[in-house]
C-alpha positions as CSV (number, residue, x, y, z in Angstrom):
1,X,-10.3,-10.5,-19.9
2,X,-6.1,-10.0,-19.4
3,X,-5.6,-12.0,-22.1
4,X,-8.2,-10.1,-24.4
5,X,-6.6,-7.0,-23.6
6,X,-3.4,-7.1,-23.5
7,X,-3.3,-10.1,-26.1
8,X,-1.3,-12.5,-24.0
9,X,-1.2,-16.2,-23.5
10,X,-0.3,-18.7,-21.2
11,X,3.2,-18.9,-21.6
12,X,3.9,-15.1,-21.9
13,X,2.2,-14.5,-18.2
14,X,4.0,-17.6,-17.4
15,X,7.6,-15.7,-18.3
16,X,6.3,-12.4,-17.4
17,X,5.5,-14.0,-13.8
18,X,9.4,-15.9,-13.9
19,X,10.7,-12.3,-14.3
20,X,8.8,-10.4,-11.0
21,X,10.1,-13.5,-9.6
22,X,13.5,-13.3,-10.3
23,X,13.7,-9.5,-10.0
24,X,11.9,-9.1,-6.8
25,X,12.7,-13.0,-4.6
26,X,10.0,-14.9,-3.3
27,X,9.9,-12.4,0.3
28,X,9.2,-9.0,-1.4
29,X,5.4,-10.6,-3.9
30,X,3.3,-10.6,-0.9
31,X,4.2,-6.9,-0.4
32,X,4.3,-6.0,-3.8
33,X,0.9,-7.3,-3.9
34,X,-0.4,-5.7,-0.7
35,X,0.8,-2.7,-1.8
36,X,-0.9,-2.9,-5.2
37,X,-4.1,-4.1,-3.4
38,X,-4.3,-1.0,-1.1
39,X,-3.2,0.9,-4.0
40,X,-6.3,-0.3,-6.0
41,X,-8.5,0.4,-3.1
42,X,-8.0,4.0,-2.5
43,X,-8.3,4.8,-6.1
44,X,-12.0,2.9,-5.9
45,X,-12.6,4.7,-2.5
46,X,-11.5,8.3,-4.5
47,X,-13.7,7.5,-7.7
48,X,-16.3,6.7,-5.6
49,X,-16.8,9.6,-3.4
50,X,-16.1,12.3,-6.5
51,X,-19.1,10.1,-8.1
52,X,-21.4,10.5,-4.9
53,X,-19.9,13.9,-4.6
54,X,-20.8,14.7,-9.0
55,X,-24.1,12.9,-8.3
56,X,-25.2,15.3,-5.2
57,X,-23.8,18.7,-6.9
58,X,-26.3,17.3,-10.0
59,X,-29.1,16.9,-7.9
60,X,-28.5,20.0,-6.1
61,X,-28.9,22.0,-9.7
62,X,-31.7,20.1,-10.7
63,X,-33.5,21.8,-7.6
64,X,-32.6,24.8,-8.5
65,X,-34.3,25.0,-11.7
C-alpha cells in the first residue's frame, strides 16, 4: 500500500531508511518509533470517541423527531 501511495520502491525506502539512520544513530529508532506509535494511538483513541460521540448526538435527534 506505501509503495502505491507514495510511488516508492525498494531501493528508495532502502535510502530513505539509511538516512533516519544516519541522522538519528542506532539508540534514538526505538524511541522515535515509540513515540510515533503512541502518537498514532491517541489520534485512533480521539477519532474514535468523536465517532461514538457523532454517532450518539445522531441518535439522540433521531428520537426527537
Amino acid at each position: 500500500m506505501f509503495n502505491l501511495v507514495f510511488g516508492l520502491g525498494g531501493q528508495e525506502l532502502m535510502v530513505i531508511g539509511l538516512i533516519i539512520l544516519v541522522l538519528f544513530g542506532g539508540k534514538k529508532i526505538p524511541e522515535l518509533m515509540k513515540g510515533l506509535g503512541t502518537g498514532i494511538k491517541e489520534f485512533n483513541n480521539a477519532k474514535n470517541s468523536i465517532e461514538s460521540e457523532v454517532k450518539e448526538n445522531m441518535k439522540e435527534l433521531d428520537s426527537k423527531k
